[in-house]
PyMOL CGO cylinders between C-alpha atoms (Angstrom):
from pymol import cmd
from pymol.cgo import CYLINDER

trace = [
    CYLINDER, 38.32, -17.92, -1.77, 36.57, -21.06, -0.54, 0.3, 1, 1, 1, 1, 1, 1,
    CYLINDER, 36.57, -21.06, -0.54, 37.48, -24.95, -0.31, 0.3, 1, 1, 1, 1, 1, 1,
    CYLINDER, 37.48, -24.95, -0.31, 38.84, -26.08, -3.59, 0.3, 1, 1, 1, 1, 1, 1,
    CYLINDER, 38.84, -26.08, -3.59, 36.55, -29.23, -4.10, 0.3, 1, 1, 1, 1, 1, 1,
    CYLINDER, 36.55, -29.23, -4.10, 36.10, -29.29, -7.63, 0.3, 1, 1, 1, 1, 1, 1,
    CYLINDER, 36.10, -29.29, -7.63, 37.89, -30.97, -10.40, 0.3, 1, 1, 1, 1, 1, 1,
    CYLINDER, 37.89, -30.97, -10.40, 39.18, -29.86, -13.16, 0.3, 1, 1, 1, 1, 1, 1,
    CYLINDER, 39.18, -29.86, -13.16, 40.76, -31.84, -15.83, 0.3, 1, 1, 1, 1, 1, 1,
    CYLINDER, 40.76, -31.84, -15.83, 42.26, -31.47, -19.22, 0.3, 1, 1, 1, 1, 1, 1,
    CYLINDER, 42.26, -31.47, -19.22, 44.80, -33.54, -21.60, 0.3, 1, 1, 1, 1, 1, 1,
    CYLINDER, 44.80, -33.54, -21.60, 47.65, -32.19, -23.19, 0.3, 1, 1, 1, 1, 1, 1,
    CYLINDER, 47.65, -32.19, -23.19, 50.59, -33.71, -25.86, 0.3, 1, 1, 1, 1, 1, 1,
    CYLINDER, 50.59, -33.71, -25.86, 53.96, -34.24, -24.29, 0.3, 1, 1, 1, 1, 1, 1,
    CYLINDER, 53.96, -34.24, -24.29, 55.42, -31.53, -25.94, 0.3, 1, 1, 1, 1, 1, 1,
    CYLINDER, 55.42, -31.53, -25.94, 52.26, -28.94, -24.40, 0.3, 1, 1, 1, 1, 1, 1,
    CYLINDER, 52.26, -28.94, -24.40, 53.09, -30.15, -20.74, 0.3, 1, 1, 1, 1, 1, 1,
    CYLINDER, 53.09, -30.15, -20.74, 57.04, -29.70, -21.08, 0.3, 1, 1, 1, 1, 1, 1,
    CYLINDER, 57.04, -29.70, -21.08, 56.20, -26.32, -22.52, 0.3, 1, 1, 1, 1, 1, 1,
    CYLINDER, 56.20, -26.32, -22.52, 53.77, -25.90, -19.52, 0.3, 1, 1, 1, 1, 1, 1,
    CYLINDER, 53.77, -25.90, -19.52, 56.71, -26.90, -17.34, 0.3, 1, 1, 1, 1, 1, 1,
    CYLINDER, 56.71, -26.90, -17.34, 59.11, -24.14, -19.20, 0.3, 1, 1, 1, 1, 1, 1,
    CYLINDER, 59.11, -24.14, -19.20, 56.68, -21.40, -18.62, 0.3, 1, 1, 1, 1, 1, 1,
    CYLINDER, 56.68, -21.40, -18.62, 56.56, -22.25, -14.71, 0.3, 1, 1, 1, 1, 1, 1,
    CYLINDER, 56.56, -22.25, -14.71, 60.01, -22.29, -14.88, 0.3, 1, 1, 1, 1, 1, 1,
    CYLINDER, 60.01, -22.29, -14.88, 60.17, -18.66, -16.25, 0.3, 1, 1, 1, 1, 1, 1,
    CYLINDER, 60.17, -18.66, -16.25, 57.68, -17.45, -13.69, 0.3, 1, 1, 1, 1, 1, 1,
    CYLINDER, 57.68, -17.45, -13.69, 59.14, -19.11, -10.88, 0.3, 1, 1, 1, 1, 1, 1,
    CYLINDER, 59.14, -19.11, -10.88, 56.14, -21.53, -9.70, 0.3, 1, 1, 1, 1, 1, 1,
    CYLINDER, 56.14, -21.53, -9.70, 56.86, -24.91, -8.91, 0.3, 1, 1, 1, 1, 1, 1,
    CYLINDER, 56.86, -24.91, -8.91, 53.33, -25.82, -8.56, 0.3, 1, 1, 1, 1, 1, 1,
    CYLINDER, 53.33, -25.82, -8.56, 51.42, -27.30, -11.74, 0.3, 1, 1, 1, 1, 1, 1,
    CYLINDER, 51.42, -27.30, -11.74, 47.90, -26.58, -10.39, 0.3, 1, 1, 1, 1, 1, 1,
    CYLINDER, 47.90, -26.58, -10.39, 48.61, -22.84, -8.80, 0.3, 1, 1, 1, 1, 1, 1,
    CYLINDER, 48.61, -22.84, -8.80, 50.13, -22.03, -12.01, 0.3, 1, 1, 1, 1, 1, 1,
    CYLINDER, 50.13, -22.03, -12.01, 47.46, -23.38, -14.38, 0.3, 1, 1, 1, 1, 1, 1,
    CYLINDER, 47.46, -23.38, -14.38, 44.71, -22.32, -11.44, 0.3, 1, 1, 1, 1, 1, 1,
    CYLINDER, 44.71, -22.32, -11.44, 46.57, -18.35, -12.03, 0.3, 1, 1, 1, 1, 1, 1,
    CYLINDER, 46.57, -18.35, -12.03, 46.71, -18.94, -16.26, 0.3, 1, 1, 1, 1, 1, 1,
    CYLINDER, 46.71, -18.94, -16.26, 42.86, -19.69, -15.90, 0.3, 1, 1, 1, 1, 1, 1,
    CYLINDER, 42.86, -19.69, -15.90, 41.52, -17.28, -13.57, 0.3, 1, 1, 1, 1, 1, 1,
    CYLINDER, 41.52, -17.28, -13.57, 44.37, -14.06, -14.15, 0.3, 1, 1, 1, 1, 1, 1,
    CYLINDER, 44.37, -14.06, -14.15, 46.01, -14.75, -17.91, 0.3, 1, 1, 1, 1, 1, 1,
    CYLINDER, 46.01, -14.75, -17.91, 44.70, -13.40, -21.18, 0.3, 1, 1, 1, 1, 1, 1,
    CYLINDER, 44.70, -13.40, -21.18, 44.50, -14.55, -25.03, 0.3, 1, 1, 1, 1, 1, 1,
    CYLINDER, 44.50, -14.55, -25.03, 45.17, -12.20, -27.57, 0.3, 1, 1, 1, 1, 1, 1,
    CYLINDER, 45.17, -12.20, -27.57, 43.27, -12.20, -31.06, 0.3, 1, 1, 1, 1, 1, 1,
    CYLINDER, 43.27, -12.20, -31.06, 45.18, -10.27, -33.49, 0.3, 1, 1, 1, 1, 1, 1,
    CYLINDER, 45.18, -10.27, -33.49, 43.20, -8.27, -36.14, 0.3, 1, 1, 1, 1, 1, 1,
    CYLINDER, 43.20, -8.27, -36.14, 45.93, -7.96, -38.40, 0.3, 1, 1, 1, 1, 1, 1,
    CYLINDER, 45.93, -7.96, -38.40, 43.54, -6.60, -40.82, 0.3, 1, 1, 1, 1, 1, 1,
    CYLINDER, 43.54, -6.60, -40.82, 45.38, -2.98, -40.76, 0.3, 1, 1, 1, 1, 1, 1,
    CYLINDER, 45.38, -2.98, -40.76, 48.25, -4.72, -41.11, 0.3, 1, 1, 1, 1, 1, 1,
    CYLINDER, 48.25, -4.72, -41.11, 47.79, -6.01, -44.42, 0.3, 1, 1, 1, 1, 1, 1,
    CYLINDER, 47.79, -6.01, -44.42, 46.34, -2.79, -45.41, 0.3, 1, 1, 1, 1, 1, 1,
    CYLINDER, 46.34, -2.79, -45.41, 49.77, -0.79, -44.66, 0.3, 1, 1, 1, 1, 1, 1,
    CYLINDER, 49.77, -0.79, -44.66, 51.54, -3.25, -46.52, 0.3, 1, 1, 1, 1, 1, 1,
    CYLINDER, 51.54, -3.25, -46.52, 49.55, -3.24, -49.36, 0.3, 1, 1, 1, 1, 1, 1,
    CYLINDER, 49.55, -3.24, -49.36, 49.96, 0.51, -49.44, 0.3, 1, 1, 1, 1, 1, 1,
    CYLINDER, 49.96, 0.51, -49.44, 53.56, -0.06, -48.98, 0.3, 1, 1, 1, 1, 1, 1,
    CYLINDER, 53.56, -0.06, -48.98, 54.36, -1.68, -52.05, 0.3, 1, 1, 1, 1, 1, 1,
    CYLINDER, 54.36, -1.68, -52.05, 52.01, 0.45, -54.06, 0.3, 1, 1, 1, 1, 1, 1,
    CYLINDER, 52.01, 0.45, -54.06, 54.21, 3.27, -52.83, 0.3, 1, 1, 1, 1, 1, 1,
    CYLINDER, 54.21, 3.27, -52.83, 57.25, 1.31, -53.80, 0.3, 1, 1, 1, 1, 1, 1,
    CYLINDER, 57.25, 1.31, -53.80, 55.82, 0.24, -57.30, 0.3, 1, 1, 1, 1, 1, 1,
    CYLINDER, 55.82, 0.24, -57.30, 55.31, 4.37, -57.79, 0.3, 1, 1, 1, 1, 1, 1,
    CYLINDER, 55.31, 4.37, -57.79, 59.39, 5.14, -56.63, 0.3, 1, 1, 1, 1, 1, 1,
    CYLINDER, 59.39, 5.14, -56.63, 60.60, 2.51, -58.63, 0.3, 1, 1, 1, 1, 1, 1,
    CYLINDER, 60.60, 2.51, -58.63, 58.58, 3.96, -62.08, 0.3, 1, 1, 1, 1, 1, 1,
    CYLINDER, 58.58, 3.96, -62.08, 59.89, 7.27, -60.59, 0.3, 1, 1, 1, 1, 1, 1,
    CYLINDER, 59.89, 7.27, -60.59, 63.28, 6.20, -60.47, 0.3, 1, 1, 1, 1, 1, 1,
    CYLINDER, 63.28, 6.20, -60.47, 63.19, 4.77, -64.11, 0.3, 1, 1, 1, 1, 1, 1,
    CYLINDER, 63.19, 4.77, -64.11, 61.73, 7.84, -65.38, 0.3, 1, 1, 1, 1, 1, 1,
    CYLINDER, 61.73, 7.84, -65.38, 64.89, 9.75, -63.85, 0.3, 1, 1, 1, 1, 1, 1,
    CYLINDER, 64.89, 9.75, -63.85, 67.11, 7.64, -65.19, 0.3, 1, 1, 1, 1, 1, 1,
    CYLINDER, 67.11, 7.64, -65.19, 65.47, 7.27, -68.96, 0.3, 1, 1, 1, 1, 1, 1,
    CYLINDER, 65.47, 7.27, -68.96, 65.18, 11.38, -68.85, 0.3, 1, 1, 1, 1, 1, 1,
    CYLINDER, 65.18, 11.38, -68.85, 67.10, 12.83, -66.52, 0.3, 1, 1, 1, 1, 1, 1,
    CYLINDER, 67.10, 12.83, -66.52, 64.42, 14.48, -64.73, 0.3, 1, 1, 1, 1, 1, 1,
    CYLINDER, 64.42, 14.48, -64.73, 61.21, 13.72, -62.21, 0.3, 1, 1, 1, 1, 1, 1,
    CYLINDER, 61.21, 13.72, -62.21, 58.07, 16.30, -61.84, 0.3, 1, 1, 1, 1, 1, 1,
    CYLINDER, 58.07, 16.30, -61.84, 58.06, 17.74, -58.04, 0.3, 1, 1, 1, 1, 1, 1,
    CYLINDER, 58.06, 17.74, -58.04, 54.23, 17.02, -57.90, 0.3, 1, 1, 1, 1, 1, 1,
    CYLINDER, 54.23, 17.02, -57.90, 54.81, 13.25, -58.34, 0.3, 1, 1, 1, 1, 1, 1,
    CYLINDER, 54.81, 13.25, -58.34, 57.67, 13.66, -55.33, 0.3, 1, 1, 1, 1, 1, 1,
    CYLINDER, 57.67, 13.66, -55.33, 55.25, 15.66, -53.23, 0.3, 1, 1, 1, 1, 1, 1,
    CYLINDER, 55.25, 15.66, -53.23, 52.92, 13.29, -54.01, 0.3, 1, 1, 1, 1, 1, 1,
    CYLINDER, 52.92, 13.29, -54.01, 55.10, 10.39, -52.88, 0.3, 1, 1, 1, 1, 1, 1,
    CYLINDER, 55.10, 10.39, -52.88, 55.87, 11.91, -49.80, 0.3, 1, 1, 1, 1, 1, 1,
    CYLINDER, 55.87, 11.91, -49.80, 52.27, 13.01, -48.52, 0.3, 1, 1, 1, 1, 1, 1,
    CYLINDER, 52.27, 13.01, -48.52, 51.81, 9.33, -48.87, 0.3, 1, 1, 1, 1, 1, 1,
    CYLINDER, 51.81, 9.33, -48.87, 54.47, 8.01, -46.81, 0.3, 1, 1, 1, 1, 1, 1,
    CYLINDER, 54.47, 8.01, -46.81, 53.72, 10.27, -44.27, 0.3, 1, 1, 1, 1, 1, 1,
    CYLINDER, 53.72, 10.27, -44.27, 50.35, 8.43, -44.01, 0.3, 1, 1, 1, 1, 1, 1,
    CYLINDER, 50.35, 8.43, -44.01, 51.37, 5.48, -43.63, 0.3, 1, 1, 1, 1, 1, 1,
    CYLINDER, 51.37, 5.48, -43.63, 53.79, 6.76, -41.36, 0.3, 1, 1, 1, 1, 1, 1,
    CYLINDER, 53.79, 6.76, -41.36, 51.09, 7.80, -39.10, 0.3, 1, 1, 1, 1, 1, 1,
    CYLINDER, 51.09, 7.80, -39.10, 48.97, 4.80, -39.97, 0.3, 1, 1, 1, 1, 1, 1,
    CYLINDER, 48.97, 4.80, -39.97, 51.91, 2.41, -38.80, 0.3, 1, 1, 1, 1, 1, 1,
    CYLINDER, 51.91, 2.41, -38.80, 52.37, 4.35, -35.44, 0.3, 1, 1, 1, 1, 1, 1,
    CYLINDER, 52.37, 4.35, -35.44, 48.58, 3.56, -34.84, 0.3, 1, 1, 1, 1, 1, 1,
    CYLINDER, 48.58, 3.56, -34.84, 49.08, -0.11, -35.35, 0.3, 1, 1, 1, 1, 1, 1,
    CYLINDER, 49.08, -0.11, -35.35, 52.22, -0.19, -32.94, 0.3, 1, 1, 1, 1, 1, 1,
    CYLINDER, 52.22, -0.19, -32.94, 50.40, 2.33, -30.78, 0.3, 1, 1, 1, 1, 1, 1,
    CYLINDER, 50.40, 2.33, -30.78, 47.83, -0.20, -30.25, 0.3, 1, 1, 1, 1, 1, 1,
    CYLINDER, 47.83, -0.20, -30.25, 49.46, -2.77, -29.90, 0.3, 1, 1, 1, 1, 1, 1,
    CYLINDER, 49.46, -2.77, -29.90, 51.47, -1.58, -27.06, 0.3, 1, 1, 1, 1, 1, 1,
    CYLINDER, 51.47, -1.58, -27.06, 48.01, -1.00, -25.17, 0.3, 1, 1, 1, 1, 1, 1,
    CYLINDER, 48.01, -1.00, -25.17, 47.49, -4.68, -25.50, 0.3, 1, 1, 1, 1, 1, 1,
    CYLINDER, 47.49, -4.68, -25.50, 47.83, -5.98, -21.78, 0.3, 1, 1, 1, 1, 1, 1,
]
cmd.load_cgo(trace, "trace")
């Protein structure tokens, strides 16, 4: 690394620099310009597509709009068809499996 010559300068609000100060505090560093010098060159943003996200839950309550007509049906006859259960089921278990790929990937996120 060569001479550090350069300046670089930025404003913040009060209540960005005290949470500046909390973070350093948390990581130990006592120094304002190693620690923003390390955020710049070393730290990492994260932009969310949450897009999935919405999708699940969308297909969540449609799932839960379904076992609540099922449930009414039981109740006003006394009976539900197995097909409509089955049914029910082999769509939970997607979104089962679509939820673990959301939390799968966002456990990858370094």
């Amino acid at each position: 690394m060569g001479v550090r010559n350069r300046d670089v300068h930025f404003l913040a609000s009060e209540e960005e620099v005290e949470r500046i100060h909390q973070k350093m505090g948390e990581m130990g560093v006592c120094s304002m310009g190693a620690y923003l010098r390390k955020m710049a060159l070393d730290g990492c943003c994260v932009r969310l597509d949450l897009e999935d996200v919405g999708e699940l839950v969308r297909l969540l309550r449609i799932c839960s709009n379904n076992l609540n007509q099922y449930a009414k049906k039981a109740n006003e006859t006394g009976s539900i068809y197995k097909a409509d259960i089955e049914d029910l089921q082999e769509r939970l278990d997607e979104l089962w499996e679509m939820g673990k790929g959301i939390l799968g990937r966002l456990a990858g996120i370094r």
